[in-house]
Chimera marker file (.cmm) of the C-alpha trace (Angstrom):
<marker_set name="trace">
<marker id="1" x="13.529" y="55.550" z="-8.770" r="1" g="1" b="0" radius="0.5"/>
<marker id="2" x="10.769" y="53.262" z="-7.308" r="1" g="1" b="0" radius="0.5"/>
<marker id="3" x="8.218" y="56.040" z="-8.783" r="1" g="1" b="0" radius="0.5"/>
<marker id="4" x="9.566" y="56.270" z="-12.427" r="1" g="1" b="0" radius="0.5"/>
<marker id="5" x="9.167" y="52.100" z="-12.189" r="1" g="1" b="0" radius="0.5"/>
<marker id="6" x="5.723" y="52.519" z="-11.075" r="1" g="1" b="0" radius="0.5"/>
<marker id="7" x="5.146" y="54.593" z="-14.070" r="1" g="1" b="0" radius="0.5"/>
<marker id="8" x="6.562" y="52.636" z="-16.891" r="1" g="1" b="0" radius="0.5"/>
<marker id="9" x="4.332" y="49.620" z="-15.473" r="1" g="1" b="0" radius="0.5"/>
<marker id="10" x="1.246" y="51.818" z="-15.345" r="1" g="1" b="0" radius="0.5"/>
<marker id="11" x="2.198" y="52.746" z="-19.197" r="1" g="1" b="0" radius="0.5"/>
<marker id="12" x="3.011" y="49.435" z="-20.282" r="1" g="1" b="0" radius="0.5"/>
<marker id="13" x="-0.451" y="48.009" z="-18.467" r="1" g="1" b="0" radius="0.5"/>
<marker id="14" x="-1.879" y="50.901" z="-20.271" r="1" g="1" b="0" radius="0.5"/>
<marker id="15" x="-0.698" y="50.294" z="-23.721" r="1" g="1" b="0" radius="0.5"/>
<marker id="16" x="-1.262" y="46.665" z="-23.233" r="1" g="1" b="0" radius="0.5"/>
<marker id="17" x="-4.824" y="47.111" z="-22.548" r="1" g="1" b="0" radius="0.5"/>
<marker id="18" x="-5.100" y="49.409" z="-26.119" r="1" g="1" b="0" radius="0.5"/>
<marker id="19" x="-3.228" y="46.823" z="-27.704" r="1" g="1" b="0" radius="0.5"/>
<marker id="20" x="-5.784" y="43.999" z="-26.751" r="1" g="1" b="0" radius="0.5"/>
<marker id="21" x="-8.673" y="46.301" z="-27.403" r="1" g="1" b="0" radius="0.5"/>
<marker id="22" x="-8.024" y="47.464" z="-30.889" r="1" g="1" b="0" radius="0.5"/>
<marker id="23" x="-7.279" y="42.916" z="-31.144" r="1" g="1" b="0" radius="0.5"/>
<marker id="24" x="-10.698" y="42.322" z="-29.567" r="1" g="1" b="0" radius="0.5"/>
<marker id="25" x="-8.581" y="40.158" z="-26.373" r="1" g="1" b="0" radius="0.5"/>
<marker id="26" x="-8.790" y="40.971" z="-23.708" r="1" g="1" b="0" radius="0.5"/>
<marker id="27" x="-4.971" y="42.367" z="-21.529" r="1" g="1" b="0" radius="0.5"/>
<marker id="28" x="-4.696" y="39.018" z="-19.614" r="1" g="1" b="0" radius="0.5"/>
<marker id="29" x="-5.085" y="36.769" z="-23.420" r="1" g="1" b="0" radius="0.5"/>
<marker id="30" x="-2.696" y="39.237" z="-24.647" r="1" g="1" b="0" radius="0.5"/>
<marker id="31" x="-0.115" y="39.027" z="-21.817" r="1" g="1" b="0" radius="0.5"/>
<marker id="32" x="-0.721" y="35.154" z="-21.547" r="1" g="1" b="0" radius="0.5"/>
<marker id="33" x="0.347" y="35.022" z="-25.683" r="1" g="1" b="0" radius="0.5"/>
<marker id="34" x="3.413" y="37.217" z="-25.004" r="1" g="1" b="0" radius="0.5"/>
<marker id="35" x="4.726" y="34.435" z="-21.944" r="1" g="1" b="0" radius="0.5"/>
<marker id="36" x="3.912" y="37.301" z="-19.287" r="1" g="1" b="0" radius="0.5"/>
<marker id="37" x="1.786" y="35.312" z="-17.032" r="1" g="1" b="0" radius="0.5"/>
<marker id="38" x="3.087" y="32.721" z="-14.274" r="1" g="1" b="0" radius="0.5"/>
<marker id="39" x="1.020" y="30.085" z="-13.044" r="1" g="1" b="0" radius="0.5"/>
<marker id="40" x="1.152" y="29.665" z="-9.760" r="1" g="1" b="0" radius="0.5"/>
<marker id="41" x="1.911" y="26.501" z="-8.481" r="1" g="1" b="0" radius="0.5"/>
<marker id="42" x="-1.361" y="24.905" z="-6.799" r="1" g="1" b="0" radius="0.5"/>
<marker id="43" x="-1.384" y="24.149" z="-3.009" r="1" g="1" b="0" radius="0.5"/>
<marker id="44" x="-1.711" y="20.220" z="-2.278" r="1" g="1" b="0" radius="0.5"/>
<marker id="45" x="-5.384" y="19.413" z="-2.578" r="1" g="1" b="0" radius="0.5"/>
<marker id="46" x="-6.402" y="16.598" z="0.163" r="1" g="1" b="0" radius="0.5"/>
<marker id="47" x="-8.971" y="14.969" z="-1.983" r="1" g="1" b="0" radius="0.5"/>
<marker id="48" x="-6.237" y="14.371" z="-4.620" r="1" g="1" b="0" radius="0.5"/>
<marker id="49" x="-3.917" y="12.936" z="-2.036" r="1" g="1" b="0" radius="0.5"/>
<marker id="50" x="-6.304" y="10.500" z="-0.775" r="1" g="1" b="0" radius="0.5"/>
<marker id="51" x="-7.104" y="9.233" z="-4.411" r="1" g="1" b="0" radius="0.5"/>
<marker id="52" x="-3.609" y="8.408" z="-4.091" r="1" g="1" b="0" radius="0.5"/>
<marker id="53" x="-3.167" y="6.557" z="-0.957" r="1" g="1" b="0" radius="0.5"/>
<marker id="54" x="-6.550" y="4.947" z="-1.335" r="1" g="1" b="0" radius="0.5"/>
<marker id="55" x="-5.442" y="3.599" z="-5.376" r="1" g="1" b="0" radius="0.5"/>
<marker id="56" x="-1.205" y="2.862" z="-4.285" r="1" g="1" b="0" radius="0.5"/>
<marker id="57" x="-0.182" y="-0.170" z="-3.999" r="1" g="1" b="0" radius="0.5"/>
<marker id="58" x="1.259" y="0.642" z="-0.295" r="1" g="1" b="0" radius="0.5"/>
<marker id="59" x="-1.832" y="2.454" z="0.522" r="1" g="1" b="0" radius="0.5"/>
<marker id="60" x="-5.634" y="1.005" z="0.602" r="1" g="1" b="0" radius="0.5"/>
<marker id="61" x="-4.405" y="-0.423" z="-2.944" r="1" g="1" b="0" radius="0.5"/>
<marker id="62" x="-8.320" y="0.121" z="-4.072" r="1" g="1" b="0" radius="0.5"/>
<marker id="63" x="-8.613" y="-0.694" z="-7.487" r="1" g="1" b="0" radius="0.5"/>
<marker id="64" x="-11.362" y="-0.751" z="-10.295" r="1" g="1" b="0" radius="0.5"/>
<marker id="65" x="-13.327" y="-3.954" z="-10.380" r="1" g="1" b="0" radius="0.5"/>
<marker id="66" x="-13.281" y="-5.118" z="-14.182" r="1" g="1" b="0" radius="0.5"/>
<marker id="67" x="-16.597" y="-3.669" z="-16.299" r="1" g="1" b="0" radius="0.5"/>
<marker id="68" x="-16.734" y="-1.155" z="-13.578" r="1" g="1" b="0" radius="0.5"/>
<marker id="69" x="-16.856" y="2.667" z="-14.817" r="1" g="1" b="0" radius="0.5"/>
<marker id="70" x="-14.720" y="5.019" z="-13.630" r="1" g="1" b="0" radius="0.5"/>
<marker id="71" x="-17.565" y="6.986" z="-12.682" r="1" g="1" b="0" radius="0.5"/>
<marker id="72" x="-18.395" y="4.252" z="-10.239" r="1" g="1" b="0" radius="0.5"/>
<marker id="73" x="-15.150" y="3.814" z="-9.051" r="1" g="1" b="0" radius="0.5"/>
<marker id="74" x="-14.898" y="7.751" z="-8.506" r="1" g="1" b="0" radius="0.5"/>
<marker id="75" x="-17.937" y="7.153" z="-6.404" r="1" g="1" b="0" radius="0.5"/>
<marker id="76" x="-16.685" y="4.396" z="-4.246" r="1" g="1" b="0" radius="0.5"/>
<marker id="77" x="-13.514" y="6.640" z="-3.359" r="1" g="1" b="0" radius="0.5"/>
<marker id="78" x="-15.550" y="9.387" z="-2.712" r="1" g="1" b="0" radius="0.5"/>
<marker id="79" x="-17.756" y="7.592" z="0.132" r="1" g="1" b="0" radius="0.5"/>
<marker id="80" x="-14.661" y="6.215" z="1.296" r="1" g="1" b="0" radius="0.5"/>
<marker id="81" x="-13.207" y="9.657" z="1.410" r="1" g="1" b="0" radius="0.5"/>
<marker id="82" x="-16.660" y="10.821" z="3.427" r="1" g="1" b="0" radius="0.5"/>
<marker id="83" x="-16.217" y="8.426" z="5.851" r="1" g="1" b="0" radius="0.5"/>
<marker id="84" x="-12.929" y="9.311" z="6.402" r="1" g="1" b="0" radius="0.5"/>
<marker id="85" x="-13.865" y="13.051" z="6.910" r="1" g="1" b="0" radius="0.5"/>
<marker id="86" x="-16.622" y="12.249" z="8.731" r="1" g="1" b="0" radius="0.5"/>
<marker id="87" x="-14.660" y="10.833" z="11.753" r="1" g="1" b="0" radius="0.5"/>
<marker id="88" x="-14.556" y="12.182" z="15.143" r="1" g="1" b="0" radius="0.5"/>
<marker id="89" x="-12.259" y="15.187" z="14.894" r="1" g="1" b="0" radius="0.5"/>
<marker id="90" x="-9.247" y="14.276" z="16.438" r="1" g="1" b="0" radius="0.5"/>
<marker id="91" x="-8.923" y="10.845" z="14.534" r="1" g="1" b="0" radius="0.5"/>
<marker id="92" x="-9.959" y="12.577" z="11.307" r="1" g="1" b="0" radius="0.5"/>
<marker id="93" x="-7.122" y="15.392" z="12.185" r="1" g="1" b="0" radius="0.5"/>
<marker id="94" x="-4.925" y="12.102" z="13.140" r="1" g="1" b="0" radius="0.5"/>
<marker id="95" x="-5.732" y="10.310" z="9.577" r="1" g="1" b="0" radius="0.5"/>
<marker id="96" x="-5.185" y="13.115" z="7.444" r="1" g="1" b="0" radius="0.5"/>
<marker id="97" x="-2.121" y="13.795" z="8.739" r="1" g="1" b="0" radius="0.5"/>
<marker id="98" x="-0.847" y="10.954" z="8.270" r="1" g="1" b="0" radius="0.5"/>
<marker id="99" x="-2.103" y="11.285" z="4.378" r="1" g="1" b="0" radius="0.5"/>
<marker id="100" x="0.026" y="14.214" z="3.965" r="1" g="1" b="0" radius="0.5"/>
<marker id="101" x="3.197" y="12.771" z="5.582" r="1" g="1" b="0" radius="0.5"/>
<marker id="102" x="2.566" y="9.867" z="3.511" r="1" g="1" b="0" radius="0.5"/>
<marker id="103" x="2.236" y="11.992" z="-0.056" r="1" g="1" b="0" radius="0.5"/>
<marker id="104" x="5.524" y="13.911" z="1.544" r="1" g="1" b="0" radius="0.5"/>
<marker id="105" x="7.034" y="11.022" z="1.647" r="1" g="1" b="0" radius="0.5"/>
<marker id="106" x="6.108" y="9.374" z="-1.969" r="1" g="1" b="0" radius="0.5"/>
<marker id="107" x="7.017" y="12.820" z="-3.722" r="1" g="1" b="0" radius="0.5"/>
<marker id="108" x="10.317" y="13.247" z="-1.898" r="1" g="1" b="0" radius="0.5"/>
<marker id="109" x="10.866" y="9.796" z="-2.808" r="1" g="1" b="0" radius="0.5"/>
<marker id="110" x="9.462" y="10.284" z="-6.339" r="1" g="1" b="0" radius="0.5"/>
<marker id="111" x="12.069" y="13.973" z="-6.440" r="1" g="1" b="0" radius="0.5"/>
<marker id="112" x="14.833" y="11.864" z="-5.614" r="1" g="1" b="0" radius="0.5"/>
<marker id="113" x="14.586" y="9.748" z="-8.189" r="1" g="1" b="0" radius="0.5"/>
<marker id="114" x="14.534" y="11.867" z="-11.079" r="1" g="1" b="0" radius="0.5"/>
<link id1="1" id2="2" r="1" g="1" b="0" radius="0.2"/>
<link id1="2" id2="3" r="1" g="1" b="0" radius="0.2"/>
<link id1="3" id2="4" r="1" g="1" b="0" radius="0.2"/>
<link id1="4" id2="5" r="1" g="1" b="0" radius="0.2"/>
<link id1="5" id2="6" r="1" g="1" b="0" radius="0.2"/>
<link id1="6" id2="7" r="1" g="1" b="0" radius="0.2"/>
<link id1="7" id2="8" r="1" g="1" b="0" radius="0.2"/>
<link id1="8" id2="9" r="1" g="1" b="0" radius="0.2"/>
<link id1="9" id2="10" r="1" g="1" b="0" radius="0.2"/>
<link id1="10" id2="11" r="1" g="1" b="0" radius="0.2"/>
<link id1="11" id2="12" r="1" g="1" b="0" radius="0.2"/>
<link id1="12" id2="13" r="1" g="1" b="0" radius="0.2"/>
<link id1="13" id2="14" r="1" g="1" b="0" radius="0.2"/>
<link id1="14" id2="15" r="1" g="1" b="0" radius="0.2"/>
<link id1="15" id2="16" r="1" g="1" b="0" radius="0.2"/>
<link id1="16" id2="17" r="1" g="1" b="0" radius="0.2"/>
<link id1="17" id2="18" r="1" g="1" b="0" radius="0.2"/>
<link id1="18" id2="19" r="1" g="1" b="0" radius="0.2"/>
<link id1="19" id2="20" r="1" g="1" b="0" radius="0.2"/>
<link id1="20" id2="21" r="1" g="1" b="0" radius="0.2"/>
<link id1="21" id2="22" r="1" g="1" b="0" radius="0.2"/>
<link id1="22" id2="23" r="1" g="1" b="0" radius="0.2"/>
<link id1="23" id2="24" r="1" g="1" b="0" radius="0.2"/>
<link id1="24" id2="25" r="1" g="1" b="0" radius="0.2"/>
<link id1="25" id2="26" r="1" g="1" b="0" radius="0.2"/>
<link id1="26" id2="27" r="1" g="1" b="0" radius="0.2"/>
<link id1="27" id2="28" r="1" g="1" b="0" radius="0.2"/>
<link id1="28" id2="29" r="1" g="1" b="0" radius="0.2"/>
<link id1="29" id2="30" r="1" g="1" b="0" radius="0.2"/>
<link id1="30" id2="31" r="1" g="1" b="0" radius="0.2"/>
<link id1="31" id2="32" r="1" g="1" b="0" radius="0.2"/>
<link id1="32" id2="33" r="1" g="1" b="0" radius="0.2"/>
<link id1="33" id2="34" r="1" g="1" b="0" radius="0.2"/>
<link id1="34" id2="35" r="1" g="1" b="0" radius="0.2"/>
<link id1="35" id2="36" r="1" g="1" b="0" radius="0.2"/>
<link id1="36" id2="37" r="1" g="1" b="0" radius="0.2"/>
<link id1="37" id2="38" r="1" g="1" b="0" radius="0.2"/>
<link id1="38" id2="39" r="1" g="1" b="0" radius="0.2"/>
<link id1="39" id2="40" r="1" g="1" b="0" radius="0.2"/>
<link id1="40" id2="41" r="1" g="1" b="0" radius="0.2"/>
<link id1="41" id2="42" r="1" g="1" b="0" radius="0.2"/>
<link id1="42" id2="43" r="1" g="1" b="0" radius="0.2"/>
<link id1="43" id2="44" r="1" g="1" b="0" radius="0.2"/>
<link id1="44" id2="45" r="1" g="1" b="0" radius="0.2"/>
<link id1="45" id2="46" r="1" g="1" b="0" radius="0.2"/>
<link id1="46" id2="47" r="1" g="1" b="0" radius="0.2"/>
<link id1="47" id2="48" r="1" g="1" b="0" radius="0.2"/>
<link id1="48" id2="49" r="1" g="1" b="0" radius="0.2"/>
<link id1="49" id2="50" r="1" g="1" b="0" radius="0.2"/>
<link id1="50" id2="51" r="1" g="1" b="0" radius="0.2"/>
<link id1="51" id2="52" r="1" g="1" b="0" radius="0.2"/>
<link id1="52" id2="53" r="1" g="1" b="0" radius="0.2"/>
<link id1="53" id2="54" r="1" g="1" b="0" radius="0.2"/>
<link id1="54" id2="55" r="1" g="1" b="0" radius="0.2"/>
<link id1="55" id2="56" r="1" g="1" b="0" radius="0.2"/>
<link id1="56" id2="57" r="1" g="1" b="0" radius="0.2"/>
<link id1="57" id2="58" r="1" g="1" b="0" radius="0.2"/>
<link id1="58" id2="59" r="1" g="1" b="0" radius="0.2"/>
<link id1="59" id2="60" r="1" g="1" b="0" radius="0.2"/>
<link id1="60" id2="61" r="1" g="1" b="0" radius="0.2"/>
<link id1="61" id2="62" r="1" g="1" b="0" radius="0.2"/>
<link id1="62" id2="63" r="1" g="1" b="0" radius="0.2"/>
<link id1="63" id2="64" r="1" g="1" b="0" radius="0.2"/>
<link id1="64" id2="65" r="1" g="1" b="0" radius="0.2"/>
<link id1="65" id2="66" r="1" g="1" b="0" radius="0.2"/>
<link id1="66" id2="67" r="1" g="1" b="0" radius="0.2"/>
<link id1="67" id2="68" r="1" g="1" b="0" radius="0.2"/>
<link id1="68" id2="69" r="1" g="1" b="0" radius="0.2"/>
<link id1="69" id2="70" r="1" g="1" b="0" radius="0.2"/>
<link id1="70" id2="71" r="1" g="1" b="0" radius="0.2"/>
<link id1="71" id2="72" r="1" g="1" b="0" radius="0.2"/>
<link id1="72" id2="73" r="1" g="1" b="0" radius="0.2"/>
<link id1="73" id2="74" r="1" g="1" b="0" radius="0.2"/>
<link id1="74" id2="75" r="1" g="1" b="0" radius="0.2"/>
<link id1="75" id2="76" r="1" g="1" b="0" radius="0.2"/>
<link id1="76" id2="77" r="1" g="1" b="0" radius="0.2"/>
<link id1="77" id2="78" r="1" g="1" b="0" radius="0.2"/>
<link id1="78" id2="79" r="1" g="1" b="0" radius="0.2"/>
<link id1="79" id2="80" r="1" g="1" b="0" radius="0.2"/>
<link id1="80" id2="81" r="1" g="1" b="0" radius="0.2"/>
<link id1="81" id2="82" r="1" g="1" b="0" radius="0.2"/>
<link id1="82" id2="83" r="1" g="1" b="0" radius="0.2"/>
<link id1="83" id2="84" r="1" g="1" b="0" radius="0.2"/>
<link id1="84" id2="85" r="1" g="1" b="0" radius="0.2"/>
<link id1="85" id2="86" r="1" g="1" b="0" radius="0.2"/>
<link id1="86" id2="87" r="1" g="1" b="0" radius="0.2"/>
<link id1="87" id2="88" r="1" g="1" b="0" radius="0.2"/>
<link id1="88" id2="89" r="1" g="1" b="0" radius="0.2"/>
<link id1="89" id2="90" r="1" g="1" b="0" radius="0.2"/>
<link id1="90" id2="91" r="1" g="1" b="0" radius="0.2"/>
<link id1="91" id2="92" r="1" g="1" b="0" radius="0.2"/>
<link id1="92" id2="93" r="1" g="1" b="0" radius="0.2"/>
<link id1="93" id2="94" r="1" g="1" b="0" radius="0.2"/>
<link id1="94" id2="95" r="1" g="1" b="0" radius="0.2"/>
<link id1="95" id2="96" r="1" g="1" b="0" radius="0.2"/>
<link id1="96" id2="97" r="1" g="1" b="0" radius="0.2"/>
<link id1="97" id2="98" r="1" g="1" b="0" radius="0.2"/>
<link id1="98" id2="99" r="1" g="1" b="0" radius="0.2"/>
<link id1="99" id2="100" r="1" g="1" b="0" radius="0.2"/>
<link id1="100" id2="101" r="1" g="1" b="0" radius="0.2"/>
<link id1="101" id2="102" r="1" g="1" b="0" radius="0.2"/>
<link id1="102" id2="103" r="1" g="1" b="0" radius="0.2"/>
<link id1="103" id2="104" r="1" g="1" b="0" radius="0.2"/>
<link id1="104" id2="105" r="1" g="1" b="0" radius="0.2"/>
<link id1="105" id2="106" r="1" g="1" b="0" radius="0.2"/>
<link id1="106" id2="107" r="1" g="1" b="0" radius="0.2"/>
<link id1="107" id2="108" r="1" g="1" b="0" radius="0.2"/>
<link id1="108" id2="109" r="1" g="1" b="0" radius="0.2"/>
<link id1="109" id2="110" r="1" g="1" b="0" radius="0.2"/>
<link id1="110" id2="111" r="1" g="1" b="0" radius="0.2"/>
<link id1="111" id2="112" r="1" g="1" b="0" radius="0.2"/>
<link id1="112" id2="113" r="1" g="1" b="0" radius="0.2"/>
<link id1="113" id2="114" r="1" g="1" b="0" radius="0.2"/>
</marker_set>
């Protein structure tokens, strides 16, 4: 059974990839306009989680100074960010740990909510 499966994929990838050909796509444009791609979810990126404590209100509530860009806000969070990844190991592993429990916290917060 599990080999006639494994054929009818290998045909369908197959015709798929004639299909998009003879189109001029390419087999992953095609399958992506047919709803036969999933996105897979992204993995919690730190960088984004510390823009979030550093800018919340019950975090390091940093916020843009009026007539300053964004850019140069950006860059002000990022040096803040370097510092904080430039600590000693274990107080860096100690802060950023306590950066994800916090973002645990907001989203299952923010879940319960909805």
């Amino acid at each position: 059974m599990l080999q006639k499966a494994c054929l009818v994929v290998e045909l369908f990838d197959q015709t798929l990839r004639e299909i998009a050909q003879k189109a001029g796509h390419s087999k992953v444009a095609l399958k992506s306009a047919m709803g036969l791609t999933m996105k897979n979810p992204h993995n919690h990126n730190m960088w984004n989680i510390y823009q979030h404590f550093a800018t919340a209100e019950d975090g390091l509530n940093m916020q843009k100074d009026e007539g300053q860009s964004a850019a140069e806000f950006t860059a002000i969070l990022c040096d803040a960010y370097q510092r904080t990844l430039d600590l000693l190991e274990k107080e860096r592993d100690e802060v950023l740990a306590s950066l994800w429990k916090y973002y645990d916290m907001k989203m299952a917060t923010h879940v319960a909510g909805i």
